[in-house]
C-alpha positions as CSV (number, residue, x, y, z in Angstrom):
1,X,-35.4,-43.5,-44.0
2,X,-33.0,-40.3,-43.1
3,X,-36.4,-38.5,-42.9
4,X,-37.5,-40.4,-40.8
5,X,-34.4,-40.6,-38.8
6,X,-34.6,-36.7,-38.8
7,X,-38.4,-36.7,-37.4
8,X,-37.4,-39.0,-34.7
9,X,-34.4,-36.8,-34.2
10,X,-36.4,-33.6,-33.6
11,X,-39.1,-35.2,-31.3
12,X,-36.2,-36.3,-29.1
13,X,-34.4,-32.6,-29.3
14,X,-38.5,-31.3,-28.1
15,X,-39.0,-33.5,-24.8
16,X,-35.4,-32.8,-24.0
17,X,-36.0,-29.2,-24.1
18,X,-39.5,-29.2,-22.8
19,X,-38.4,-31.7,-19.7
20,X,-35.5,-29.2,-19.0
21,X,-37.8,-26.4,-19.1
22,X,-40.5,-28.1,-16.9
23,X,-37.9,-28.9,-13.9
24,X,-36.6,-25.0,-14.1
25,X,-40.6,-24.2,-13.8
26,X,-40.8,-26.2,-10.9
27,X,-37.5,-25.4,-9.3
28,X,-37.4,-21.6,-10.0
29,X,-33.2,-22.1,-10.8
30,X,-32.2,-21.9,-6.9
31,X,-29.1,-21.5,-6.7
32,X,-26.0,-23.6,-5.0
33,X,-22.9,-22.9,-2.9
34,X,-19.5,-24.0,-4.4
35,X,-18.8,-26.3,-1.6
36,X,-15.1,-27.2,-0.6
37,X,-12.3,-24.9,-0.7
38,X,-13.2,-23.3,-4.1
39,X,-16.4,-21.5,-2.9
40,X,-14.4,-20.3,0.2
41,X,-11.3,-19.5,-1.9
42,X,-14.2,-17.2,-4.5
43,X,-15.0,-15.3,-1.4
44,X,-11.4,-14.3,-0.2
45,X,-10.9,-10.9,0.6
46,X,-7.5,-10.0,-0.1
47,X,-6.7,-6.7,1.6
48,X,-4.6,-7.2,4.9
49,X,-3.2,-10.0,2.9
50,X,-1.1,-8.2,0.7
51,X,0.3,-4.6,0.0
52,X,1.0,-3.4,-4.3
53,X,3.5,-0.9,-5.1
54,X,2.1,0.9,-8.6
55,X,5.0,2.7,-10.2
56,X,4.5,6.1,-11.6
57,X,5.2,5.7,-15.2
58,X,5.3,8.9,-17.9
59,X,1.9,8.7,-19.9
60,X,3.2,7.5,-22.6
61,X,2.9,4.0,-21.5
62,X,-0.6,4.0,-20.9
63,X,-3.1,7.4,-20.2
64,X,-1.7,8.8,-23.7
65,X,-2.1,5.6,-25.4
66,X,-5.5,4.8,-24.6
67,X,-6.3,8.9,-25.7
68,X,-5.0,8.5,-28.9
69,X,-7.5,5.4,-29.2
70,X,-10.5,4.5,-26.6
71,X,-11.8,1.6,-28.4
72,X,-9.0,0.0,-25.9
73,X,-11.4,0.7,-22.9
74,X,-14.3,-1.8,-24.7
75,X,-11.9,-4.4,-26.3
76,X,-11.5,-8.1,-25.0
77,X,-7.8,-7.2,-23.8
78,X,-9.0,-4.1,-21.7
79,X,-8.3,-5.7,-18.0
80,X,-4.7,-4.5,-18.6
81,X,-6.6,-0.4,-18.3
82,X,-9.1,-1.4,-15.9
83,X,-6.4,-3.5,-13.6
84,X,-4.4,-0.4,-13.3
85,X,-7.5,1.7,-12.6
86,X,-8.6,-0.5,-9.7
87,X,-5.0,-0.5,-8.0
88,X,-4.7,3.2,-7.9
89,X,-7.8,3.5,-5.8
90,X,-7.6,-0.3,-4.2
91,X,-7.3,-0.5,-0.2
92,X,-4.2,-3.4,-1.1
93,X,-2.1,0.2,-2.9
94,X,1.2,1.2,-0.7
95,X,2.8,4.6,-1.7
96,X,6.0,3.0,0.2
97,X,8.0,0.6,-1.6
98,X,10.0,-0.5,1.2
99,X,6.6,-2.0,2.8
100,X,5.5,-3.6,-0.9
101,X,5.0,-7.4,-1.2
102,X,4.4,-7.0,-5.1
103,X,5.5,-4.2,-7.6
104,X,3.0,-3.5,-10.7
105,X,4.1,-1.6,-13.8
106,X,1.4,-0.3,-15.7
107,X,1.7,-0.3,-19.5
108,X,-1.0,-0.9,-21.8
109,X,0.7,-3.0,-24.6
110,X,-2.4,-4.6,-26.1
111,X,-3.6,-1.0,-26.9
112,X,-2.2,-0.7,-30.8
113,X,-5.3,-1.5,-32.6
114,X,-6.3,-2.0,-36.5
115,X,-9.4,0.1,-37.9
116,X,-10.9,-3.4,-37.9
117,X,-10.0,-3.2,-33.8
118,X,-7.8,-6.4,-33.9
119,X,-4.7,-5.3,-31.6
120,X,-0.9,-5.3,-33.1
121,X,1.4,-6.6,-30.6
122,X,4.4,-6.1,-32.9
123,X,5.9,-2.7,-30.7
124,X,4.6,-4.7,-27.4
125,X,8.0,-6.1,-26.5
126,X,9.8,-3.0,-26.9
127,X,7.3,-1.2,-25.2
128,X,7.3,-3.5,-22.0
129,X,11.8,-3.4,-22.4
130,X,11.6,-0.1,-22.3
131,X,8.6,0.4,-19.3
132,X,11.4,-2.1,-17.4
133,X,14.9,-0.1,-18.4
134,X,13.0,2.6,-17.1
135,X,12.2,1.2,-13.2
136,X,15.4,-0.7,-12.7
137,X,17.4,2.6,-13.5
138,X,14.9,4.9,-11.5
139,X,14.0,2.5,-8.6
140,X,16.4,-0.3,-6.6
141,X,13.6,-2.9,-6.0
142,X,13.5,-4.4,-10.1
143,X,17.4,-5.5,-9.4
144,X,17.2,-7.0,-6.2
145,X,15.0,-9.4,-7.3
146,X,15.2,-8.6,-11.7
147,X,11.2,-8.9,-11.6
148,X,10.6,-12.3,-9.3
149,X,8.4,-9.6,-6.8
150,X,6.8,-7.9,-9.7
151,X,3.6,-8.8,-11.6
152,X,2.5,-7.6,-15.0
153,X,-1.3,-7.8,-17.1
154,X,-0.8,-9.5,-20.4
155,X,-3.7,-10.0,-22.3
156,X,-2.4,-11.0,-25.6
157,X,-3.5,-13.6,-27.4
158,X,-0.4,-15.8,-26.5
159,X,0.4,-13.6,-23.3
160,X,3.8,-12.6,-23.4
161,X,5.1,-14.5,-26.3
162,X,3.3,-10.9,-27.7
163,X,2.3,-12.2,-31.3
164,X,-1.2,-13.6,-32.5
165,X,0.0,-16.1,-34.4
166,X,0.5,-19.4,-32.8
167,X,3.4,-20.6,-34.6
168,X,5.3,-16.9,-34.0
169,X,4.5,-16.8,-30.6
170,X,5.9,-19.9,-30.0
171,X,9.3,-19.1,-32.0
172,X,9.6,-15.9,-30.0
173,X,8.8,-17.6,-26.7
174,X,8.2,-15.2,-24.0
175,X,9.7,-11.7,-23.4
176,X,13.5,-12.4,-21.7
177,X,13.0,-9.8,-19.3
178,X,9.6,-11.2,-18.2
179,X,11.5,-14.9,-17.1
180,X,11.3,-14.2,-13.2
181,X,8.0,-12.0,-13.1
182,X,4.6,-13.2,-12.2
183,X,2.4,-12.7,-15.1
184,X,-1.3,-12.2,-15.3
185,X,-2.5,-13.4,-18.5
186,X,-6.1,-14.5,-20.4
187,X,-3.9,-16.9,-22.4
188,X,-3.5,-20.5,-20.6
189,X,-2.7,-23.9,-22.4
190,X,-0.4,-26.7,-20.2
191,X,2.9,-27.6,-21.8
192,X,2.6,-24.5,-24.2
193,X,5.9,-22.2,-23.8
194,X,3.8,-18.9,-23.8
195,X,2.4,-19.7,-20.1
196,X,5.2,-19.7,-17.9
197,X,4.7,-21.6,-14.4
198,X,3.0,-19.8,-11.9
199,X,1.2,-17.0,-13.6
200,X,-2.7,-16.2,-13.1
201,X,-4.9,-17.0,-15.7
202,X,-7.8,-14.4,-15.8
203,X,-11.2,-14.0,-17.9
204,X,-11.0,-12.3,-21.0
205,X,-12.6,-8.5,-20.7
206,X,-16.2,-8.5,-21.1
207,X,-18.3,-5.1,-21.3
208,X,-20.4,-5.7,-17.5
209,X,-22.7,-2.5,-18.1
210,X,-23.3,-3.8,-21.5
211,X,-24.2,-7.3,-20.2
212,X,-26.2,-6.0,-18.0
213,X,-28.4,-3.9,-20.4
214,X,-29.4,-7.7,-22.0
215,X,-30.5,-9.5,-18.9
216,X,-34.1,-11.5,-19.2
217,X,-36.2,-12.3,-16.8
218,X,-34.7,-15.5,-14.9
219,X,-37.4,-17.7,-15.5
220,X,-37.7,-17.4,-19.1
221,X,-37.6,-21.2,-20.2
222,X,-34.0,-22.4,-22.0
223,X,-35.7,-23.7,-25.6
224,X,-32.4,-23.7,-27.5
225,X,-30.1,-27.0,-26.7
226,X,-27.0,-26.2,-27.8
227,X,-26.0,-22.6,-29.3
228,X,-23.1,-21.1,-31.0
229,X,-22.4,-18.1,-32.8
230,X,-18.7,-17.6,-34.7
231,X,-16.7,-18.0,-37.1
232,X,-15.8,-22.1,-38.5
233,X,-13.4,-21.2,-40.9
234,X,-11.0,-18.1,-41.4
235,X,-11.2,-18.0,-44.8
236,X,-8.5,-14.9,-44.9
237,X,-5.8,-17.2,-43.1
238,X,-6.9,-20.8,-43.1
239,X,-9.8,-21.4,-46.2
240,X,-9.4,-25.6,-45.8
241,X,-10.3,-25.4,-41.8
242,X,-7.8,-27.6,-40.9
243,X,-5.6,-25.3,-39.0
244,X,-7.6,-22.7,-37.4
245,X,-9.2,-23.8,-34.2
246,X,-7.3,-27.0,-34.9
247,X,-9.7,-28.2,-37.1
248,X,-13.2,-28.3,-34.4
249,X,-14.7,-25.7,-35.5
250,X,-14.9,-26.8,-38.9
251,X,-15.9,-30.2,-37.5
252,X,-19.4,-28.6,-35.6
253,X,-20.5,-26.8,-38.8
254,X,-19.9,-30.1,-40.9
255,X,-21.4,-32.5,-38.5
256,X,-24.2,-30.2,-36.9
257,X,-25.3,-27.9,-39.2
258,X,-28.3,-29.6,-40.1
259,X,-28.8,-31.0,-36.7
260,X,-32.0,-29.6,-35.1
261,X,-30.3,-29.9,-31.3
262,X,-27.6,-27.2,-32.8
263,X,-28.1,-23.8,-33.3
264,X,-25.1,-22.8,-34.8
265,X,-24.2,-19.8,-37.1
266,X,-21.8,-17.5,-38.6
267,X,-24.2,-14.8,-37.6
268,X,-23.8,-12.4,-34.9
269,X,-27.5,-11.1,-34.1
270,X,-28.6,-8.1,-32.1
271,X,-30.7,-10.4,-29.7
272,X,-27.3,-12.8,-28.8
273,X,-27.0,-12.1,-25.4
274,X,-30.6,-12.9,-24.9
275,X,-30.1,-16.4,-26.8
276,X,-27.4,-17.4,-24.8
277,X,-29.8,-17.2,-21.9
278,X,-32.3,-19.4,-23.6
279,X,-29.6,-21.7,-24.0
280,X,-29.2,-24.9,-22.1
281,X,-25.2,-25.4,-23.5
282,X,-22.9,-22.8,-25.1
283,X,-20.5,-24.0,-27.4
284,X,-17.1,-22.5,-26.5
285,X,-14.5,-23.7,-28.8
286,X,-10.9,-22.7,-29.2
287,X,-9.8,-20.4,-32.2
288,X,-6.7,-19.3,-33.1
289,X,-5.9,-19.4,-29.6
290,X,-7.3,-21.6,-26.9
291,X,-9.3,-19.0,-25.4
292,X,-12.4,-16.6,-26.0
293,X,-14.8,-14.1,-24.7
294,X,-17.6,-16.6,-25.3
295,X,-16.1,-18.3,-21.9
296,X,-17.4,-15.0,-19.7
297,X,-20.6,-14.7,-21.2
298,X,-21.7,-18.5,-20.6
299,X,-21.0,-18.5,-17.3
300,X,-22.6,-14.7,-16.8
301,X,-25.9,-15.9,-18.5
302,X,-26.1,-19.0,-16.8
303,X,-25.4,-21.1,-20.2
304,X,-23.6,-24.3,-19.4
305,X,-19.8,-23.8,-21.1
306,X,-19.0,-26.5,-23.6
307,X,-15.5,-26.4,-23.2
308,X,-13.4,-27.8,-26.4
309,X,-9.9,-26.6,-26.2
310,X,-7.5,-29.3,-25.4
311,X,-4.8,-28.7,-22.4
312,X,-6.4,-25.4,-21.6
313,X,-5.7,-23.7,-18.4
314,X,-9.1,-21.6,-17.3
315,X,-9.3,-18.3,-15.3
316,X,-9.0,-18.6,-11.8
317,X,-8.6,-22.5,-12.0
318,X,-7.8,-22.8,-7.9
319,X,-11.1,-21.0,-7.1
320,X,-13.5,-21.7,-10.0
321,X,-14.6,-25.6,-10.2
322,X,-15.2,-25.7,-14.1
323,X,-15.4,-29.0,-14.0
324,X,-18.2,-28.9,-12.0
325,X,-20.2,-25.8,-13.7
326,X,-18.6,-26.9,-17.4
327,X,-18.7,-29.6,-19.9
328,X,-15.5,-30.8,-21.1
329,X,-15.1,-32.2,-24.5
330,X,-12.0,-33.4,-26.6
331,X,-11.1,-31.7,-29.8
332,X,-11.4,-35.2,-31.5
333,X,-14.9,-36.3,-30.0
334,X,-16.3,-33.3,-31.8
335,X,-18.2,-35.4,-34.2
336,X,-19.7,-37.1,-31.3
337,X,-20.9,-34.0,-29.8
338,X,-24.8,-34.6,-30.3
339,X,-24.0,-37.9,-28.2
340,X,-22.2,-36.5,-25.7
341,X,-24.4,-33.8,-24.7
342,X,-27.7,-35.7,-24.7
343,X,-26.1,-38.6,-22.3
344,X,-25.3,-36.2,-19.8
345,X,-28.2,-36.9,-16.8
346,X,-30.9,-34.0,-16.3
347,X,-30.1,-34.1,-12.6
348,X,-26.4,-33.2,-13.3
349,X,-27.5,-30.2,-16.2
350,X,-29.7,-28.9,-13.5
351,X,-27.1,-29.1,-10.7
352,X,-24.5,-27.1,-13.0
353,X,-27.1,-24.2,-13.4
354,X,-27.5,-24.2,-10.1
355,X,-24.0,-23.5,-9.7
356,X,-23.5,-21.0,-12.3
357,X,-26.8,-19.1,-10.7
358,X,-24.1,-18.2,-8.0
359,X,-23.3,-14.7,-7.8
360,X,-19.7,-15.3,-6.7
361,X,-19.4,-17.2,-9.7
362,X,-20.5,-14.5,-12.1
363,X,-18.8,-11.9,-10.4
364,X,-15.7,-13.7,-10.3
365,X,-15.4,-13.3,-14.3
366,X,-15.8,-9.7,-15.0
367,X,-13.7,-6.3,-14.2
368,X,-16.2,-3.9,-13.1
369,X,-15.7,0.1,-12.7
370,X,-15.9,0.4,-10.1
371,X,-14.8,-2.5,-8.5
372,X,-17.0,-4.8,-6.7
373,X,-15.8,-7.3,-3.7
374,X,-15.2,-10.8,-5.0
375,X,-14.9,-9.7,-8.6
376,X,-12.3,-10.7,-10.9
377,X,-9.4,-7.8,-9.3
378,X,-9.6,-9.3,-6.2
379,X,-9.8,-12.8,-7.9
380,X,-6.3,-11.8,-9.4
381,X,-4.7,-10.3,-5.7
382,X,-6.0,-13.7,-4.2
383,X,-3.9,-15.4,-6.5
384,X,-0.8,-12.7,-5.5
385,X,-1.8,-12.9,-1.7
386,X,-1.1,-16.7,-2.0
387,X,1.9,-16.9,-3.5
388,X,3.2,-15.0,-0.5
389,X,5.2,-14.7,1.8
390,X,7.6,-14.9,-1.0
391,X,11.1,-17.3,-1.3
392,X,14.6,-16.2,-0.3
393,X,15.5,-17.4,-3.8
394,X,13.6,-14.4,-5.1
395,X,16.3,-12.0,-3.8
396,X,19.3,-12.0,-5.7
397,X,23.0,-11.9,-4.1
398,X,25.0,-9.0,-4.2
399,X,26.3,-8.9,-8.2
400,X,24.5,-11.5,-9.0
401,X,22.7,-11.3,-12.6
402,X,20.5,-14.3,-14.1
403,X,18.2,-12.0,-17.0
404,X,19.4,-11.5,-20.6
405,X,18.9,-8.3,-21.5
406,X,20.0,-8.6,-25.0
407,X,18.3,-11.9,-25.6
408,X,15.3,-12.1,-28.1
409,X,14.6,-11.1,-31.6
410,X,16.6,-8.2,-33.2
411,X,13.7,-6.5,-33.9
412,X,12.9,-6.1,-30.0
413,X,16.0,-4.5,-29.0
414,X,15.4,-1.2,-31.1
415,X,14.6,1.8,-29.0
416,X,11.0,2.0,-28.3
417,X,9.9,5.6,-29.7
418,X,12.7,6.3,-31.4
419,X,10.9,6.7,-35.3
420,X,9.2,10.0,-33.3
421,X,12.9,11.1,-32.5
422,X,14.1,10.8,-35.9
423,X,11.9,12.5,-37.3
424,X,12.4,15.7,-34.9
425,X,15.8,15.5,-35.7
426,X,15.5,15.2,-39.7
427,X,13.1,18.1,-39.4
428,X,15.0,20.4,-37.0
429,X,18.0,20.0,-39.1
430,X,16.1,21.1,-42.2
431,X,14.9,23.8,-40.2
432,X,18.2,24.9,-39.0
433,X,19.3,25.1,-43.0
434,X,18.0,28.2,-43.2
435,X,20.2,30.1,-40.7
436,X,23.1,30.1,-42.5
437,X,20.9,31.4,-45.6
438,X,20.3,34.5,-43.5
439,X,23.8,35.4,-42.2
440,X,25.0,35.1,-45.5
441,X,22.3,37.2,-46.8
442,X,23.2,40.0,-44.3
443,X,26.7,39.7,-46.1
444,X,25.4,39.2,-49.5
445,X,22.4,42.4,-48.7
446,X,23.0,45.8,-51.1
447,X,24.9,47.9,-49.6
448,X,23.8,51.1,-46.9
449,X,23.2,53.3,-49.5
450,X,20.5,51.2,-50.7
451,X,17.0,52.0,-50.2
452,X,16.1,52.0,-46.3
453,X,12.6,51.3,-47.0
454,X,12.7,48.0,-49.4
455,X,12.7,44.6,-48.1
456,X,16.0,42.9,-47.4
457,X,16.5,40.1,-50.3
458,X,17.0,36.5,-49.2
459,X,19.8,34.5,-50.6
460,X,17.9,31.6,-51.6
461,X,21.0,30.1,-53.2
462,X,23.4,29.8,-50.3
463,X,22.2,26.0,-49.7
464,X,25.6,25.0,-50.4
465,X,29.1,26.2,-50.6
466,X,30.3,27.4,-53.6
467,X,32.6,24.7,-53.5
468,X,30.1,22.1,-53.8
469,X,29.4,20.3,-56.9
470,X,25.9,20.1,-56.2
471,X,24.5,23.1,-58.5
472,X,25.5,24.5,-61.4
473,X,28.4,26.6,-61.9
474,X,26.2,29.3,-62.4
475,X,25.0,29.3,-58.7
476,X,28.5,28.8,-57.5
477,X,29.3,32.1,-59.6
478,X,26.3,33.8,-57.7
479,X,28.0,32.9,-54.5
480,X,30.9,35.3,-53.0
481,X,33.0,32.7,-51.3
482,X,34.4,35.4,-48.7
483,X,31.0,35.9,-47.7
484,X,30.8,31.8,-46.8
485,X,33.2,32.9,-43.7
486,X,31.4,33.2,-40.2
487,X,30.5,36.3,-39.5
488,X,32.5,38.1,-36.9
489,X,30.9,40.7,-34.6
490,X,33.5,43.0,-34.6
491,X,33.2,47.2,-34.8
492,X,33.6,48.8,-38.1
493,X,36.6,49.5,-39.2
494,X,37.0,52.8,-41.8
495,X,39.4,53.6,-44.5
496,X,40.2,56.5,-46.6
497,X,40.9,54.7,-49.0
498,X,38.0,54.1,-51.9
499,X,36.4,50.7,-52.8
500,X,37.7,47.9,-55.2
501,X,35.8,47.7,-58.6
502,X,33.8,44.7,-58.2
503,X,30.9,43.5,-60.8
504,X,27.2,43.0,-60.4
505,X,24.7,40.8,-62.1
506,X,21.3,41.3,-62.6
507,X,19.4,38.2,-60.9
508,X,16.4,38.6,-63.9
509,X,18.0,38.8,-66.8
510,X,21.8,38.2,-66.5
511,X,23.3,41.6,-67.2
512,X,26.3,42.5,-65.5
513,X,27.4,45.6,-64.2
514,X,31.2,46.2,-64.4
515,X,31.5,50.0,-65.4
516,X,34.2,52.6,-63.7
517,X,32.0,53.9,-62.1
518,X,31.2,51.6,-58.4
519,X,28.5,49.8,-58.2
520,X,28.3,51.5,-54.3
521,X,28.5,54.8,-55.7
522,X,25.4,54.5,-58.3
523,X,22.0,56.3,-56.9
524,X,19.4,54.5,-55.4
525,X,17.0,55.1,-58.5
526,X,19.4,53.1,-61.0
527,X,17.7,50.3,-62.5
528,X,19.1,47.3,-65.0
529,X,19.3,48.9,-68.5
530,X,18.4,45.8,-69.9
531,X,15.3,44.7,-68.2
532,X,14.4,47.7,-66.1
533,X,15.4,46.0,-62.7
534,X,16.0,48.1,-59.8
535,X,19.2,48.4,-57.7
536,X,18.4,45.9,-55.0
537,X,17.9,42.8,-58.2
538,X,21.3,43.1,-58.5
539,X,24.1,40.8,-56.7
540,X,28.3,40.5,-56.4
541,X,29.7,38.5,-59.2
542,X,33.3,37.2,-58.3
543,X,34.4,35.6,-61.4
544,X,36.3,37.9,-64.0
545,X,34.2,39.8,-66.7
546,X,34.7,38.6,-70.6
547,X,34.1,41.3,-73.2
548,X,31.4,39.4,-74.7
549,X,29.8,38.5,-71.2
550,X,26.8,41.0,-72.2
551,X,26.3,40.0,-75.1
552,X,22.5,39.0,-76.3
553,X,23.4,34.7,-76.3
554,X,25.7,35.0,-73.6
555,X,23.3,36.6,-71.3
556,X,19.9,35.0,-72.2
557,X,22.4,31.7,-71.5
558,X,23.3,32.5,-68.2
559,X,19.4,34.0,-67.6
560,X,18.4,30.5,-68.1
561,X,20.6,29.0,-65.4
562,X,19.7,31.4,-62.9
563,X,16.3,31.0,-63.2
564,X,17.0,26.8,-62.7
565,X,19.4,27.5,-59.9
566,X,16.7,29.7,-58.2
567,X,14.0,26.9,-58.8
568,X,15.7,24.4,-56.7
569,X,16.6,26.4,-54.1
570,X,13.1,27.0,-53.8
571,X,11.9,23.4,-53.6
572,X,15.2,22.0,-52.2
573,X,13.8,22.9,-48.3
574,X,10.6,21.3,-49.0
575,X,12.1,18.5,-50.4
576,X,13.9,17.8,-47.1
577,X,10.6,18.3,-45.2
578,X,9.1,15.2,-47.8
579,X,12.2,13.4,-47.3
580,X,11.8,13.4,-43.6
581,X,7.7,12.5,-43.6
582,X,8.9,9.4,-46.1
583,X,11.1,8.6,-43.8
584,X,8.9,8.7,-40.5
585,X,6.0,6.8,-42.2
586,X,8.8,4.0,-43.3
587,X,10.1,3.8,-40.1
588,X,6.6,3.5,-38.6
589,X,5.7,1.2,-41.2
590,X,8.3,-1.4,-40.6
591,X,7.7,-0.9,-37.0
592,X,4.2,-2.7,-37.4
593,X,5.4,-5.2,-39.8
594,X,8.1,-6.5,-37.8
């Protein structure tokens, strides 16, 4: 019997598709003016409607960002690059402010991507706080207002909220600062607190060149019913189902896997641009947000968008009649799907393809470079030009102050760049170690009578004071403590009178030199009568001299602590230098995860 029921099933799912094909054989897919206000609205030509301010921000906040990482020019959150692109060189740009209707700050925040390409939104918020500290302190026209006469791209997955997780974005709630601004988002869902009132809802980025490259011949026939190609569970976050895409995803593959109307896969094949335009309806379900790229490529190949994403607020909702062009279907009529689709009339399938054959309508979903009239930028300054002219309530009164600055997670308010900064500093401090080391050296050097031709001998033990408790007490015995004192650029002063006896130490094998005879007064040639070590080895030694201080023990004692002092003074500066690195990557680190 289910055989049967199966056989019946697929005859059915043939003369559907064969019908469908046979009207677009005899029709040749003519296409159909939006009538009403949407088709006009589609067709709006904004310039003379509005003038855009585009502040002149430091690269950081966007040219440098997307050269450390191009993938952000391809990505599904690119309109942020390509928006600024298009105003620089758009007839709607003012280089006055005074004249300006709308200010634009360009910062690419989505552009922080994985290897895998998914992009981190975690430094977002301090990004866009800093990007606004900037232009209210370097420009009057953010505090007149505090951003109700400024608009800025968001294409995150929950907009401004900046996190891709439902539940965090919704806990964080959108970015303090960004209360009063108009915001131009992909993400739209009614009664959602990530999509403030009044913002534009745009398409998600879709490559147009790349599109483009996959087009078939119109009148090839649509022999697939109903196609999808994704993912119905994300086994990484949500194995059961029953949370990502609330739950419809899972509910096509479990219901319509076997069905012969559905051709539905985890796939991605090279030729899926071509199915979709064999396609008669294109599955577009929600995932982890309501949203998805596979909106822009329905409507661009002509595949009827099934649209199951509850509350959902679509791109360009004033101008583009989806419910006219789109099929509209509850999260919890998924199981019914297969009924739902194959109810709808051929006359009204036909009518929407007609619709979606409209070149307004295609180009209204994609950013081209460069920019083409009635295409998604001009879509988005429509939207501007008709919120305009704008309220008195968007100008503050003198002293007047509604914005938080210090609202928001913790994590948000920390500098934005700032693990860069510390690291300069921890590195130019190590640096800077080493100047004392060479003044004292010049202190500690042998003295003029020495040989002009040898190298002068670095003090690599003058790291610390001999005060410190740091190194040994041999080190500290190593170190003159008068030669600690800055050194004073005074002229020579000369007595008659003859030197102080002062000892010596050999610096490779410990012997110390405290004869009558001055250690100044001894010839060039003398070397260490121990070890053979010439003059310049040698090095003050302040504390008093033992008899027994020469002796064999003694010496090979203090030999052995010489040669440990010297060791760490020799790894001590790259230690610091590993120290800082550690600490730039952990800063960095706990940047991303929080």
């Amino acid at each position: 019997m289910g055989v049967l029921k199966l056989v019946l099933l697929g005859l059915l799912c043939s003369s559907l598709v064969s019908e469908i094909a046979a009207w677009g054989r005899r029709r040749t897919q003519p296409t159909e003016r939006i009538s009403g206000s949407a088709g006009d609205v589609l067709e709006d030509d904004p310039v003379g409607r509005l003038k855009v301010f585009v502040y002149e921000l430091p690269s950081k906040y966007n040219k440098k960002i997307l050269q450390k990482d191009p993938r952000c020019l391809t990505h599904m959150f690119a309109a942020e690059i390509f928006m600024h692109r298009f105003l620089l060189s758009s007839p709607v740009r003012t280089l006055n402010p005074e004249e300006a209707d709308w200010f634009y700050t360009p910062v690419y925040t989505t552009c922080d991507l994985t290897p895998n390409g998914l992009p981190l939104p975690f430094k977002s918020p301090r990004m866009m706080r800093s990007a606004i500290q900037l232009i209210s302190s370097n420009w009057p026209y953010w505090n007149r207002t505090e951003g109700a006469d400024h608009f800025f791209v968001v294409p995150h997955d929950f907009g401004a909220c900046f996190h891709y997780q439902e539940e965090k974005a919704i806990e964080r709630g959108i970015l303090s600062l960004l209360q009063r601004a108009t915001l131009v988002q992909t993400f739209g869902q009614r009664n959602h607190v990530c999509l403030k009132e009044g913002s534009i809802t745009i398409p998600p980025y879709a490559p147009p060149q790349k599109m483009q490259t996959h087009l078939i011949p119109e009148k090839t026939p649509r022999s697939i019913f109903v196609y999808f190609r994704g993912l119905f569970y994300d086994v990484g976050n949500d194995p059961e189902g029953g949370y990502y895409a609330r739950g419809a995803r899972a509910a096509v593959w479990e219901n319509f896997k076997d069905n012969p109307l559905f051709d539905i896969s985890t796939e991605h094949p090279t030729t899926y641009y071509e199915d979709m335009q064999r396609a008669v309806f294109c599955l577009c379900p929600l995932g982890w947000a309501p949203w998805s790229p596979r909106l822009v490529e329905a409507v661009i190949f002509g595949c009827i968008p099934v649209i199951i994403a509850d509350d959902i607020v679509l791109p360009f909702a004033d101008a583009i009649p989806w419910e006219e062009i789109g099929v509209f279907v509850d999260e919890k009529d998924v199981p019914n799907l297969d009924t739902i689709l194959t109810s709808i009339p051929l006359d009204l399938i036909l009518r929407k393809q007609r619709l979606l054959a409209n070149p307004s309508m295609k180009q209204a979903m994609l950013f081209p470079y460069p920019a083409q009239p009635r295409d998604a930028f001009h879509q988005v300054l429509n939207g501007l030009a008709r919120k305009l002219p704008h309220d008195s309530s968007v100008f503050l009164k003198p002293g007047e102050k509604i914005l938080n600055w210090t609202a928001g997670p913790v994590g948000d308010l920390k500098p934005w760049k700032l693990g860069l900064i510390i690291i300069i500093i921890i590195i130019m401090m190590a640096l800077q170690i080493q100047t004392p080391i060479t003044a004292k050296a010049s202190v500690l050097a042998p003295p003029p009578n020495s040989n002009a031709g040898l190298r002068r001998p670095s003090n690599r033990f003058a790291l610390k004071s001999s005060s410190s408790s740091f190194f040994s007490s041999s080190l500290n015995l190593l170190l003159n403590a008068s030669s600690l004192r800055p050194l004073v650029s005074a002229s020579p002063r000369f007595s008659m009178r003859v030197a102080s006896k002062q000892a010596y130490i050999c610096r490779d094998c410990g012997y110390i030199y405290n004869e009558r005879t001055p250690f100044e007064k001894l010839p060039d040639k003398y070397f260490c009568p121990v070890c053979g070590a010439p003059k310049r080895r040698f090095r003050s030694y302040q504390p008093s001299v033992a008899k027994n201080d020469n002796d064999k023990d003694v010496r090979k004692a203090r030999k052995a602590q010489i040669q440990r002092d010297e060791a760490i003074g020799k790894a001590l500066p790259i230690a610091i230098v590993v120290g800082a690195a550690a600490l730039g990557g952990l800063y960095f680190y706990l940047n991303n995860i929080f």
